[in-house]
C-alpha positions as a Markdown table, in Angstrom:
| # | Residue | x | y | z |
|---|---|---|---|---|
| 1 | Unk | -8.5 | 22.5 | -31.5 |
| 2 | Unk | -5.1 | 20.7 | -30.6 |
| 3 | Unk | -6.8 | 17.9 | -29.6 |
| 4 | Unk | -8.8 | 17.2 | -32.4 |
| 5 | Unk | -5.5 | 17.7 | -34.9 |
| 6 | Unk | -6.8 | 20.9 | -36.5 |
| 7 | Unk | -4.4 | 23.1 | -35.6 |
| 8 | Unk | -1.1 | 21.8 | -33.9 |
| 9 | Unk | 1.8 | 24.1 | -32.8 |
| 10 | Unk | 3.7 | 22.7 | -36.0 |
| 11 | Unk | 1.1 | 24.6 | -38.4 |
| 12 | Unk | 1.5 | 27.3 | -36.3 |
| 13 | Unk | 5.5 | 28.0 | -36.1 |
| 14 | Unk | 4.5 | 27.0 | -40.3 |
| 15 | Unk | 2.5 | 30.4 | -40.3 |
| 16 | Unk | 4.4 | 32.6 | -38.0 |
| 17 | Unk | 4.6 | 34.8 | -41.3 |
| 18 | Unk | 1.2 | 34.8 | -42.4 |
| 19 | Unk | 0.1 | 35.7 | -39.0 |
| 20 | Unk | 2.1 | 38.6 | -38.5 |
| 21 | Unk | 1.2 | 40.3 | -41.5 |
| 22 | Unk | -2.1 | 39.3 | -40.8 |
| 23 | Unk | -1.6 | 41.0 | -37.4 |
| 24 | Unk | 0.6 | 44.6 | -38.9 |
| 25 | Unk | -2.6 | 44.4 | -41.4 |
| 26 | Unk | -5.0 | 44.1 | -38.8 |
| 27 | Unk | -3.3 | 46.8 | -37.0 |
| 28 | Unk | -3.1 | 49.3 | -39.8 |
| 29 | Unk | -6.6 | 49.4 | -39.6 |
| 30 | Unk | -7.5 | 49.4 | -35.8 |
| 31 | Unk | -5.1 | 51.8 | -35.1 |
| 32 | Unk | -6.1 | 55.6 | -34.8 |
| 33 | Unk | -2.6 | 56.8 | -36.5 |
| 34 | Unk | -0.3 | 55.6 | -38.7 |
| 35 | Unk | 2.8 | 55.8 | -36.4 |
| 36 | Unk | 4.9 | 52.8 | -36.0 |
| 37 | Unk | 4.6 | 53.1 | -32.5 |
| 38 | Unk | 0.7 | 53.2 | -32.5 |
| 39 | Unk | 0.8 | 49.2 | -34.5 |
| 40 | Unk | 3.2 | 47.9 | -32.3 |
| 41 | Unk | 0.8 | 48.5 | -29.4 |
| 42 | Unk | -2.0 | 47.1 | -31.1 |
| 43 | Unk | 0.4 | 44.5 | -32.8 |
| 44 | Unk | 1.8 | 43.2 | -29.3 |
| 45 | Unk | -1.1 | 41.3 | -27.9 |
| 46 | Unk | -2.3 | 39.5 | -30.6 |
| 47 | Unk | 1.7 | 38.1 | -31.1 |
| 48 | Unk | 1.3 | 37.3 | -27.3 |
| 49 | Unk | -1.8 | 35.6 | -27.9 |
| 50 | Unk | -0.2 | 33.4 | -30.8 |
| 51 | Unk | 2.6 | 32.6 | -28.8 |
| 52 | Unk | 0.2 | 31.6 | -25.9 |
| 53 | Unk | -1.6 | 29.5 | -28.2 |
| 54 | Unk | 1.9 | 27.5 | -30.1 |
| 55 | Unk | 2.6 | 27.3 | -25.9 |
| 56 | Unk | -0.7 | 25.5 | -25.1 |
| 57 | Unk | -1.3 | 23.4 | -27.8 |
| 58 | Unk | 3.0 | 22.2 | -27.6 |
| 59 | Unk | 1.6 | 21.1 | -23.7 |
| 60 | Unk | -2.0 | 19.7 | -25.2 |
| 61 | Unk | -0.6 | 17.9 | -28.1 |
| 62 | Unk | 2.4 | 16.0 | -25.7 |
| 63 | Unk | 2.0 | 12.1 | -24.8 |
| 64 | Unk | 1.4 | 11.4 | -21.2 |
| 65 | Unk | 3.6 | 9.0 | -19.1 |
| 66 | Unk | 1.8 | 6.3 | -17.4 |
């Protein structure tokens, strides 16, 4: 997606606060009790997997030397 300038690491850090209430919203739903606790568990990974993602597209996304 990087490549094709949908979605750059820029947008991304842009949504950082969109996505985490996406995520505690997600979260509220998947998990099996409402203890804080419970959504950070199922919160975690997705945030990981954002992060991954602003990581990979930073790398994609930068000029090479030649």
């Amino acid at each position: 997606m990087s490549k094709f300038a949908r979605v750059t690491a820029q947008f991304l850090w842009r949504n950082l606060r969109y996505a985490v209430l996406s995520f505690a919203l997600a979260s509220c739903f998947v998990a099996p009790s409402p203890h804080a606790p419970a959504l950070l568990l199922f919160m975690t990974p997705m945030l990981l997997l954002y992060f991954a993602a602003m990581a990979t597209f930073t790398v994609i996304a930068r000029p090479r030397a030649n």
